[in-house]
C-alpha positions as CSV (number, residue, x, y, z in Angstrom):
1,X,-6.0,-13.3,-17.4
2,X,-4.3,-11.6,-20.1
3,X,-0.6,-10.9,-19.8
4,X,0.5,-7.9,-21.7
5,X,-0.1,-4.2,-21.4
6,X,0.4,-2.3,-25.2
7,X,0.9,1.4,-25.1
8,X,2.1,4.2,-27.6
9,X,2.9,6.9,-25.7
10,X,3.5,10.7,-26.0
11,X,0.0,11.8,-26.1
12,X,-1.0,14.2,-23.7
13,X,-4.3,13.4,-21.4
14,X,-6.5,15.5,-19.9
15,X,-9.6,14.8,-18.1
16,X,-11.0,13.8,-14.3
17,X,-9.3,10.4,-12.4
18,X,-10.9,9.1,-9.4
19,X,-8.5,7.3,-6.8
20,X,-9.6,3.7,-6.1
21,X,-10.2,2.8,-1.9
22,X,-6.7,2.1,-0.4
23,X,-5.3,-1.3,-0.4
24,X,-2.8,-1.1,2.3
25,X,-5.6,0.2,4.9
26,X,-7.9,-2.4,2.7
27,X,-6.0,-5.3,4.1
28,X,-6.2,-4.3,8.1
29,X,-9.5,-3.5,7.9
30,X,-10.6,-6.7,5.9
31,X,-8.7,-8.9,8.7
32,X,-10.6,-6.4,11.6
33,X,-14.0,-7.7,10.9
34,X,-13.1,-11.4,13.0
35,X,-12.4,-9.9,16.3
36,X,-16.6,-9.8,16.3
37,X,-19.7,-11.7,15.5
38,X,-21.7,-8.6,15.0
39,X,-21.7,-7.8,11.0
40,X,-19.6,-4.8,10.1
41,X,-20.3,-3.3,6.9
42,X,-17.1,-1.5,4.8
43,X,-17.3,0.9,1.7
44,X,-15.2,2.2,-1.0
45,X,-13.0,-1.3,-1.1
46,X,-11.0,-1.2,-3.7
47,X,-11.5,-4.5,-6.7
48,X,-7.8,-5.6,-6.7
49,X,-6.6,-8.9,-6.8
50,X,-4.9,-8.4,-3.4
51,X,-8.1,-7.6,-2.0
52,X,-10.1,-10.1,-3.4
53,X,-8.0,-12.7,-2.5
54,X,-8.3,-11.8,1.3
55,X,-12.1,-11.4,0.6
56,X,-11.8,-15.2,-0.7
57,X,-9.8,-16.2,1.9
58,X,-12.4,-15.0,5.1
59,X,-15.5,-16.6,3.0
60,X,-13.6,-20.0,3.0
61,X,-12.9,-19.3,7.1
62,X,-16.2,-19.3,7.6
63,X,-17.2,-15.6,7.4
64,X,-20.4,-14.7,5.8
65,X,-20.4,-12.2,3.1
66,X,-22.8,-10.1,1.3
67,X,-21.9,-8.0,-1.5
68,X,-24.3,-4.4,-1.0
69,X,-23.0,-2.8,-4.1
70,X,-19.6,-1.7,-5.8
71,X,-16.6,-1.6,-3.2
72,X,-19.4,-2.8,-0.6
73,X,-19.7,-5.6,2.0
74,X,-21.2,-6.3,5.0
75,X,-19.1,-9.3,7.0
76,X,-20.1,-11.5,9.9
77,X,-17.5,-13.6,11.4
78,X,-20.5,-15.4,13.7
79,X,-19.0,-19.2,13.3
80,X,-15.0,-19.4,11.9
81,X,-14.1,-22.9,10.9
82,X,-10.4,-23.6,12.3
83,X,-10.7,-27.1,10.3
84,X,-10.8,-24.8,7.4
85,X,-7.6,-23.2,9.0
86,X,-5.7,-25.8,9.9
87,X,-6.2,-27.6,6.4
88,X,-3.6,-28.0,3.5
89,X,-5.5,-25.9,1.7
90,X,-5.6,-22.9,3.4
91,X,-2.2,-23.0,3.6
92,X,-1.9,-22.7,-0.2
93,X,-4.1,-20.3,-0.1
94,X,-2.9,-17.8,2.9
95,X,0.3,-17.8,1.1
96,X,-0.4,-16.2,-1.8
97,X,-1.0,-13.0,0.2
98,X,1.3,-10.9,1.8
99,X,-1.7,-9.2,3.7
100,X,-2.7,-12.6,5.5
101,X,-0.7,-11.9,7.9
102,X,-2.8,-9.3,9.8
103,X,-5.5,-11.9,10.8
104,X,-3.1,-13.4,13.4
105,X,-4.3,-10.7,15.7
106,X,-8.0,-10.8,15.6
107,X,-8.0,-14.6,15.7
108,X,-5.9,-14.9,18.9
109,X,-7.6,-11.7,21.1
110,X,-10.6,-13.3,19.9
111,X,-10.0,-17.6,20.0
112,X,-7.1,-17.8,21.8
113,X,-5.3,-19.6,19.0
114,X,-4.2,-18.5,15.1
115,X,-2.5,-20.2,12.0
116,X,-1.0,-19.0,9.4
117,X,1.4,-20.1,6.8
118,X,4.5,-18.2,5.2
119,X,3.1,-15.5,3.5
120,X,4.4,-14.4,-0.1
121,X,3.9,-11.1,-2.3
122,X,6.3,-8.3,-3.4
123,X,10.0,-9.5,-4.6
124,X,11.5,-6.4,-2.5
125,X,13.7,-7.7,-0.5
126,X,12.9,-9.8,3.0
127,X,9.9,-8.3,5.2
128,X,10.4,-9.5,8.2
129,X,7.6,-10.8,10.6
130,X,9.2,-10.7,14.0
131,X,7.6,-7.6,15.2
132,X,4.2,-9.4,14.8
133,X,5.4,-12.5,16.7
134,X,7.2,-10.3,19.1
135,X,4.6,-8.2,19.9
136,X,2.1,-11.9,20.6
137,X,4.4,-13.0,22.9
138,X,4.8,-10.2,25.2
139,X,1.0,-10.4,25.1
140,X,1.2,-14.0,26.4
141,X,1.2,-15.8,24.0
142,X,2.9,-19.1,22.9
143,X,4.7,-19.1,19.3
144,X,5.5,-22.1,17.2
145,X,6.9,-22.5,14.2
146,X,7.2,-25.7,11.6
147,X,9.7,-25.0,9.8
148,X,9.0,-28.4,7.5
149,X,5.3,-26.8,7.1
150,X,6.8,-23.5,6.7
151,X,3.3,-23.1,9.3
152,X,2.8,-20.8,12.1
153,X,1.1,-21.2,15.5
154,X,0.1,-19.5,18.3
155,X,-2.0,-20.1,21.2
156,X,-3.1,-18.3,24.4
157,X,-5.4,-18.9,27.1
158,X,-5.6,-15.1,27.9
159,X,-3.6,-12.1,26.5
160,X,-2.4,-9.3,28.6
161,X,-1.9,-5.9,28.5
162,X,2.0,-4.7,28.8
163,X,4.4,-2.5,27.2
164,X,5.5,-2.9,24.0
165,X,8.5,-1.0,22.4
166,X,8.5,-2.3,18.5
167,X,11.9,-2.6,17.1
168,X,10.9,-1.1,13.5
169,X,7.3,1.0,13.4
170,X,6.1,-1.3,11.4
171,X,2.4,-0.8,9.8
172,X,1.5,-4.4,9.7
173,X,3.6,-5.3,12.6
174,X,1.3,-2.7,14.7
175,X,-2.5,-3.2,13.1
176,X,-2.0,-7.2,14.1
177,X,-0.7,-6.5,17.7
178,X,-3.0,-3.4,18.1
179,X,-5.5,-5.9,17.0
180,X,-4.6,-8.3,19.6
181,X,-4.6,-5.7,22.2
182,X,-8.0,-4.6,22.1
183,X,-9.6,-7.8,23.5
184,X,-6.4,-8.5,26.3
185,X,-7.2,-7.9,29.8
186,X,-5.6,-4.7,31.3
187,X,-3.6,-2.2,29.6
188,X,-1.6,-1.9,26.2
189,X,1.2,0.7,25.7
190,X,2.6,0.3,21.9
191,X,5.3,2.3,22.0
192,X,6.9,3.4,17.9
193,X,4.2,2.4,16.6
194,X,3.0,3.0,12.7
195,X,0.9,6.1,12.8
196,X,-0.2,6.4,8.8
197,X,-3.7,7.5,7.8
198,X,-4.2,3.8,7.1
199,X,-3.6,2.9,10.7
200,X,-5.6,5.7,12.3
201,X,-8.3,4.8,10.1
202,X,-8.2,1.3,11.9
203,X,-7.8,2.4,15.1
204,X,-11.5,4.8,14.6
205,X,-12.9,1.9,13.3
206,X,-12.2,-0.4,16.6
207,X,-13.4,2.5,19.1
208,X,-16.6,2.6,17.6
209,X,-16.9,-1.5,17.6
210,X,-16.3,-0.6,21.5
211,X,-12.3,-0.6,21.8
212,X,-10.7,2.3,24.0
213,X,-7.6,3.2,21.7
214,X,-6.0,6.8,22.6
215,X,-3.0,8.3,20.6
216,X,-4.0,7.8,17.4
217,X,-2.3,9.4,15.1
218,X,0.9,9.1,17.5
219,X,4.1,6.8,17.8
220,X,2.3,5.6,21.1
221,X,-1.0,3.9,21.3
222,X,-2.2,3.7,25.0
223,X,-4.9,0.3,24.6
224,X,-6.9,-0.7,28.0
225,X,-8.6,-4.1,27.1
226,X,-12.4,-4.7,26.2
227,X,-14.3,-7.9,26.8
228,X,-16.0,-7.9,23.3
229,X,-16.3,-6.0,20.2
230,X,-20.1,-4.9,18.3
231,X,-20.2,-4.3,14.2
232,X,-20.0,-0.5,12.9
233,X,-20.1,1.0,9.2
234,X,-16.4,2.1,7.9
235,X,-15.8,4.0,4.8
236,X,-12.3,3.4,3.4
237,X,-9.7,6.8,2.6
238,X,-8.7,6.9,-1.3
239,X,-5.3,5.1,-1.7
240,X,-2.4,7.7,-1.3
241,X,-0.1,5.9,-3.8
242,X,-2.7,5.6,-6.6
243,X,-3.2,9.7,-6.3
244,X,0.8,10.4,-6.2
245,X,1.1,8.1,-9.0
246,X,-1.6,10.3,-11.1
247,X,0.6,14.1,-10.2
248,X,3.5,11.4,-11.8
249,X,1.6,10.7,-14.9
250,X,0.0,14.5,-15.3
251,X,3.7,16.1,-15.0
252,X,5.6,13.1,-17.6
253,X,2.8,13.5,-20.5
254,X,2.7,17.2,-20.1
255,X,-1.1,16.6,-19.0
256,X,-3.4,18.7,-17.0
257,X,-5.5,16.5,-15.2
258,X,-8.4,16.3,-12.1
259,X,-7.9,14.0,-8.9
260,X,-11.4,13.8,-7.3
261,X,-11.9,13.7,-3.6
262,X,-8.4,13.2,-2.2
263,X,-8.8,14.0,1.4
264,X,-5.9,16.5,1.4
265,X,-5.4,16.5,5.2
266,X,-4.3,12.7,4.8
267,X,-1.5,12.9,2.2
268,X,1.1,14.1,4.5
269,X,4.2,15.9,2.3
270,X,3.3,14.0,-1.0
271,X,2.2,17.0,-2.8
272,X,5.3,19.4,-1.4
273,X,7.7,16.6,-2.7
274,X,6.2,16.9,-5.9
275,X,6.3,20.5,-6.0
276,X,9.9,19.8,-5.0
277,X,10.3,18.7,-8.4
278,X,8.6,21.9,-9.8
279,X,5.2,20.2,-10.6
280,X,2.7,22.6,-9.6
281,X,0.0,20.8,-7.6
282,X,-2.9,22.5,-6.9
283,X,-5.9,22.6,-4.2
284,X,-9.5,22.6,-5.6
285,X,-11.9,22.0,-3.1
286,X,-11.0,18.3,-2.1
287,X,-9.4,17.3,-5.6
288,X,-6.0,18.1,-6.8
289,X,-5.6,20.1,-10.5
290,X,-2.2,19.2,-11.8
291,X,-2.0,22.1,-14.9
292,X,-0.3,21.0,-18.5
293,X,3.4,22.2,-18.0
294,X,5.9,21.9,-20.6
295,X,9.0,21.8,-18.2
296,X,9.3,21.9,-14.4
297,X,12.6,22.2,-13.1
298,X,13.8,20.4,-9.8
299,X,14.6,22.6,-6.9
300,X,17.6,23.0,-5.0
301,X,18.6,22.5,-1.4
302,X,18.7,26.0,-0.3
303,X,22.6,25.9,-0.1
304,X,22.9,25.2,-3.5
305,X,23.2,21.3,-3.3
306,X,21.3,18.5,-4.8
307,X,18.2,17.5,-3.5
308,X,17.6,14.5,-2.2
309,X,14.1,12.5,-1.9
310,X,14.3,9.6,0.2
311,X,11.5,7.5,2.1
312,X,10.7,7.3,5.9
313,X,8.0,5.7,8.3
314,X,5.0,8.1,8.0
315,X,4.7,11.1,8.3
316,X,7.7,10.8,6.0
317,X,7.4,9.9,2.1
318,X,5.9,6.8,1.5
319,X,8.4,3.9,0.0
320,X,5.5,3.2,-2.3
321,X,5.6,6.6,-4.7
322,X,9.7,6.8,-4.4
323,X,9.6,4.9,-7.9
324,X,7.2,7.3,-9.6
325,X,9.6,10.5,-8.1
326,X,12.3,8.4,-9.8
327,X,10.4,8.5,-13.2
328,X,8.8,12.0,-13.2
329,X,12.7,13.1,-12.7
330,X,14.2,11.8,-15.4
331,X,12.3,14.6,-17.7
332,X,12.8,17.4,-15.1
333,X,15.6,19.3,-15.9
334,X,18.1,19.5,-12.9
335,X,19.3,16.2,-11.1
336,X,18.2,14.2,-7.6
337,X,19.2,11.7,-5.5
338,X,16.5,9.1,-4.9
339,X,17.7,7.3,-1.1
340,X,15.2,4.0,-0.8
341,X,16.5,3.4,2.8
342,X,13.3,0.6,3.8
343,X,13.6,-2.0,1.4
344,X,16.5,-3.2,-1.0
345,X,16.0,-4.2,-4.8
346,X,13.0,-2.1,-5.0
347,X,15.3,0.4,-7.3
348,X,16.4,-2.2,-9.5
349,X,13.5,-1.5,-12.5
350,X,15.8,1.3,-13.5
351,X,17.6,-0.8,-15.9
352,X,14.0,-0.6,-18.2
353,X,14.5,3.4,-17.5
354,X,17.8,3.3,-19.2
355,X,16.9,1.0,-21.9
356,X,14.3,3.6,-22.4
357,X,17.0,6.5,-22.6
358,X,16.8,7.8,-19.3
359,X,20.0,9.4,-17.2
360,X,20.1,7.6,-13.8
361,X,23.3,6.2,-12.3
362,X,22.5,3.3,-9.5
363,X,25.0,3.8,-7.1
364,X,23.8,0.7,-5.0
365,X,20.8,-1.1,-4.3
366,X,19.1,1.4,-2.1
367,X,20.5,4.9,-3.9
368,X,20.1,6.4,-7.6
369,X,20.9,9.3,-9.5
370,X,18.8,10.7,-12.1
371,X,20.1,13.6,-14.1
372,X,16.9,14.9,-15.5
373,X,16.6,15.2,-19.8
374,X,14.3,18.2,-19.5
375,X,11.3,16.8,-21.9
376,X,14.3,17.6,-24.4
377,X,14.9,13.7,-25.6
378,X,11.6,11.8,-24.7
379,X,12.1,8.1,-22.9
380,X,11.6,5.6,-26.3
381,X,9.2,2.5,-26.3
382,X,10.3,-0.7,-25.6
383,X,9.3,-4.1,-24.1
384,X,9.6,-4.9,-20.4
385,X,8.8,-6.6,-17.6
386,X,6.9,-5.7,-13.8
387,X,8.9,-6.6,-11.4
388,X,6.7,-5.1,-8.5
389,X,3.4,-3.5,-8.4
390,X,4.6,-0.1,-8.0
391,X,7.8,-0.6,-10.2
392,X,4.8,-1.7,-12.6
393,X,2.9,1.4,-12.4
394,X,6.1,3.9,-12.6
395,X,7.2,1.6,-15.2
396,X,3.4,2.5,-17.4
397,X,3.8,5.9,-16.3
398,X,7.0,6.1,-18.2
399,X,5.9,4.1,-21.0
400,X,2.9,6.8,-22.0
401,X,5.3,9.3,-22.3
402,X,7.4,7.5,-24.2
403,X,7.6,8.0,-27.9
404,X,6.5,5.2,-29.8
405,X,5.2,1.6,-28.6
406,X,5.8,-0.5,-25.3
407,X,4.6,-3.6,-24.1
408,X,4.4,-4.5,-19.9
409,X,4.6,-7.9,-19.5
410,X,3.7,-9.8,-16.1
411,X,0.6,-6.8,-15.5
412,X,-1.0,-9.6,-12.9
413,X,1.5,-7.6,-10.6
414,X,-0.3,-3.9,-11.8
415,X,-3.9,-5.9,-11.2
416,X,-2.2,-6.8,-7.8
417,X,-2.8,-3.3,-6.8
418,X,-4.5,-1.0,-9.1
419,X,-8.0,-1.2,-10.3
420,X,-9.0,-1.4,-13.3
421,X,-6.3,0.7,-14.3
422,X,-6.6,0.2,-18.4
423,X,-9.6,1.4,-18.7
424,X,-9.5,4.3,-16.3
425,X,-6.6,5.3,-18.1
426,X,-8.1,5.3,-21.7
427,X,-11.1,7.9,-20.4
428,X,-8.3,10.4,-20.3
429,X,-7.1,9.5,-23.5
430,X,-4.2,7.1,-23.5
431,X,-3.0,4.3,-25.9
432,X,-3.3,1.5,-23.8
433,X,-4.8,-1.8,-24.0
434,X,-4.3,-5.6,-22.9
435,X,-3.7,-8.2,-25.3
């Protein structure tokens, strides 16, 4: 794996971009297939080392895979090995991954018991995992943990359908207990529950396996228990993030440039908060045309005061493209206040923005103030460091507008979430390669 990305920037691109499959809904729908032993096939999954991993870590549980073509498996979870899952090496290997996490559900509502070690990914501050364990519980089941083992264990001789208010609506938190649900006996209210695309998409995918799920797309999911579960097709949405991330990139390098198939009626306010910055985003069919613009000035609130762009549980702005806002402003002429109210440290890359020459203030860990240079003194090149995967991509977006050369080091965290991004970038014309 190579380790550095090397970019001259300031070129303008132009050209078509289309959005890999998207990872978040990649990892519930991945964990989905063991709550039956009918095959399910999935297209459009993205090739991202977060993915893969979980891919890698079903084939070692026992699940049989079968590659159809690009971004396309069939998977059938007929015989699951809990040896396997008990081992010491599954334990390395579960922790790797964040997304792990989400195949507590299927594994209990299906077995009656589920492992799982401590899972890592993204340095963003603490994610915590009692809503999942919570939400077992109340289902009936029994919850250990070893703290030596840093290991996790539940069991259950049967689940059972109650009412669950969640204390945060937590996407993870309700794809594993939504998950659980569908095979308990009886009824299941989930009460602020995660309603994003991602979720929905999950919750489409279980009715036609045979689940009854009703208010989807809703802070309350009504659940009344099946007794099993039969395979079904599922094609995977484009990934939100990747396509806000490209509107970043078109508006810093002054680009005009075509996002293919974006399924408008799934990206919530992402293009009016760019157009909030005076980007001008444009429908076309299913894609988005982002035209060449040599300035775009931010808007005001309509009393005259700053705007503010902060994040919020869908349909509110995704955490996940608050740092590419935070970039595309600091060449927008005007100021903004970026509020990142769900996770702390995640606005700490800035310090690479002002190295770079950019106007931002952090006010605290979760607040920052860009005062916007108006393409009037361009960010310069230098050498940094990823410290998340989408701090790393708002961190490349700034470095191809940059004048002059940067280097990306510790990319592993961009391959953690984007595919094949080098190359996809070079077919529109950027600088950019790994060494």
């Amino acid at each position: 794996m190579s380790n550095a990305f090397q970019i001259r920037g300031g070129k303008p691109l132009s050209g078509e971009i289309t959005p890999q499959g998207a990872k978040n809904e990649a990892l519930q729908i991945l964990c989905a297939v063991l709550l039956t032993s009918d095959e399910v096939r999935i297209k459009n999954i993205p090739d991202i080392k977060d993915v893969n991993q979980l891919i890698d870590i079903l084939k070692d549980m026992g699940v049989i895979i079968t590659k159809n073509g690009k971004g396309d498996y069939s998977f059938k979870a007929d015989n699951i090995n809990f040896d396997y899952i008990k081992s010491p090496e599954f334990k390395k290997n579960a922790t790797k991954l964040r997304g792990s996490v989400m195949i507590l559900g299927p594994l209990l509502a299906r077995y009656g018991e589920a492992y799982l070690p401590t899972p890592g990914g993204d340095k963003i501050g603490r994610r915590r995992l009692d809503t999942h364990f919570q939400g077992f519980v109340e289902l009936g089941a029994e919850f250990h943990f070893d703290e030596i083992e840093s290991f996790y264990s539940l069991q259950a001789k049967e689940l059972h359908g109650k009412f669950i208010l969640l204390e945060e609506a937590s996407v993870t938190g309700t794809a594993n207990i939504l998950m659980a649900a569908v095979l308990a006996k009886g009824k299941t209210r989930i009460y602020n529950a995660a309603c994003e695309p991602y979720l929905q998409q999950l919750c489409k995918m279980l009715n036609r396996m045979g689940a009854q799920i009703s208010g989807i797309g809703s802070n309350l999911l009504t659940i009344e228990g099946v007794n099993h579960l039969s395979g079904t097709d599922h094609t995977m949405l484009p990934d939100m993030v990747e396509i806000g991330s490209w509107i970043g990139l078109a508006a810093m390098t002054k680009s005009a440039i075509s996002i293919k198939n974006v399924n408008w009626n799934q990206l919530g306010v992402i293009p009016e908060t760019f157009r909030k910055l005076g980007i001008k985003v444009e429908k076309d069919g299913e894609d988005i045309y982002v035209p060449a613009q040599e300035f775009y000035t931010i808007n005001k609130f309509i009393d005259g005061s700053i705007l503010t762009i902060s994040d919020a549980p869908w349909p509110g702005f995704t955490p996940d493209l608050l740092s590419i806002i935070l970039v595309v402003a600091t060449q927008a002429k005007g100021t903004l206040l970026v509020h990142q109210k769900m996770f702390e440290s995640r606005l700490f890359f800035v310090d690479k923005l002002i190295d770079m020459g950019a106007q931002i203030i952090l006010c605290d860990p979760h607040r920052a103030t860009v005062v916007g240079l108006n393409h009037e003194s361009p960010l310069r090149g230098t050498t940094m460091t990823s410290p998340d995967i989408r701090a790393g991509n708002a961190l490349l977006i700034a470095a191809l507008s940059a004048e002059g050369e940067s280097l990306i080091y510790n990319i592993e965290q961009i391959d953690r979430g984007y595919e094949n991004i080098d190359d996809r970038l070079r077919a529109l014309g950027a600088d950019i390669r790994r060494i």
